[in-house]
N, C-alpha and C positions, 0 to 999 in steps of 0.2 A: 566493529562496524555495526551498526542498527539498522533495522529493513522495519518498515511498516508497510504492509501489502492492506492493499482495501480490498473489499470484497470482493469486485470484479476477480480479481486475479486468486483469491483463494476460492471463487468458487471456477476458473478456469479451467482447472483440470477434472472436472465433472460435466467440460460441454461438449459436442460432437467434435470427435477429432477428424473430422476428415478436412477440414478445410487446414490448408497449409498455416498459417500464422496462428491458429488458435492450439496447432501443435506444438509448434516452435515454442509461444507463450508458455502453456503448460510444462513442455522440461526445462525450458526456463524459471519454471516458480517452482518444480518440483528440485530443483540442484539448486535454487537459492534455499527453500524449505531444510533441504540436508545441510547445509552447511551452516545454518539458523543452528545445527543440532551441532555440530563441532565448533567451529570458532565467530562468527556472528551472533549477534543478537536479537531476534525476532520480537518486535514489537504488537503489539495489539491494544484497544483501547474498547471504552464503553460502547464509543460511537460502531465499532466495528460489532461488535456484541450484538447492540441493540438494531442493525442492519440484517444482520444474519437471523435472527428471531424471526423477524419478518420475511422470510424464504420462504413462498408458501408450497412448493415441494418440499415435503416434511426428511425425503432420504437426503436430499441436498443438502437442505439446511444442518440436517444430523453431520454430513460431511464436510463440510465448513467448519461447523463447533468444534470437529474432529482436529480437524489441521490449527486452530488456535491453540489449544493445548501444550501446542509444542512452544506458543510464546517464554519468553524467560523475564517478558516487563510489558507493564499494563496500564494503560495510559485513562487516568478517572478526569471526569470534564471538569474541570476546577476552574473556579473566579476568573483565572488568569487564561485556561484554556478558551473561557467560553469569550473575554475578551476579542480573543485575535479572533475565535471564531467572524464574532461581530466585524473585525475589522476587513476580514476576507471577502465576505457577504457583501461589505461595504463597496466592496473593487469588481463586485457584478459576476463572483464567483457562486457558483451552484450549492445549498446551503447542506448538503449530505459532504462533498466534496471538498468546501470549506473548511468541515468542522472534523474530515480526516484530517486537513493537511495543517489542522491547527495542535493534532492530538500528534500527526509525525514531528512536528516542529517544536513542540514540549519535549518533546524523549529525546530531540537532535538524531534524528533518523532521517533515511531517506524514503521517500514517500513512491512506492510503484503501485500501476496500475495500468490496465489494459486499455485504459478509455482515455482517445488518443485526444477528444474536445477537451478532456482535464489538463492533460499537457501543452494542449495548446491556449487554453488562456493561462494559464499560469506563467508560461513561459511570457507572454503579452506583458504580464505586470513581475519581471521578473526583477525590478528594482528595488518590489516591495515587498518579495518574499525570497527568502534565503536558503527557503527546503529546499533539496534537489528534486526534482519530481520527474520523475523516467518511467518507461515501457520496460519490465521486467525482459525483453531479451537483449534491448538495448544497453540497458546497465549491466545486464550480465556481461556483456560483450564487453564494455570498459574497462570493469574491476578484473575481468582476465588479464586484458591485454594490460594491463597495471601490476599483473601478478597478486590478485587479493587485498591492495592497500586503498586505501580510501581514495576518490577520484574527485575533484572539486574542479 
């Protein structure tokens, strides 16, 4: 299974945890992050890269970098990526947003993130796009109740 996490969610577990959901999120991405290290595949791409650079908390952004590392495949904006990009943008999606869920859908990954306006238009034009796009506690919460196998 392939996980592409966007930035929100890998810089998730570096924001105040007192508020209940931004907890949940965080050992939600922290037990998908581990198991990225045993049997999943953790995704990552330029576009993620080139996002995190621009954290202009410098520890944060250092911590972010940190947790890509642990990627095992890297997703470069190619002809084809930058295509759908274009094609996403076209459908009145947000063009940082886009051009994740064009870099998850090259790798055939599933695309999470904590920003729930992403999932909600995407889900709007879900006829045109085939990535899954979930709330990392949400999906965690499937692939359990599925015992680990892929959830479509």
């Amino acid at each position: 299974m392939k996980v592409y996490l966007d930035v929100c969610c890998l810089c998730r577990p570096f924001d105040d945890q007192k508020m209940n959901r931004i907890h949940l999120e965080s050992e939600a991405i922290k037990e998908i992050l581990m198991r990225c290290t045993q049997d999943w595949t953790f995704v990552t791409s330029d576009a993620v890269s080139f996002e995190i650079s621009r954290i202009p908390d410098r520890t944060r952004m250092k911590k972010a970098q940190k947790l890509t590392d642990l990627a095992k495949e890297h997703v470069a904006i190619t002809k084809p990526v930058s295509r759908r990009y274009h094609e996403f943008v076209e459908l009145g999606i947000d063009s940082a947003d886009a051009l994740h869920l064009a870099c998850a859908e090259s790798a055939g990954a599933v695309l999470l993130t904590t920003d729930d306006a992403i999932v909600k238009v995407i889900k709007r034009h879900g006829n045109q796009i085939t990535t899954e796009v979930k709330n990392p506690v949400e999906w965690l919460m499937e692939v359990n109740a599925y015992g680990g196998k892929d959830v479509e």
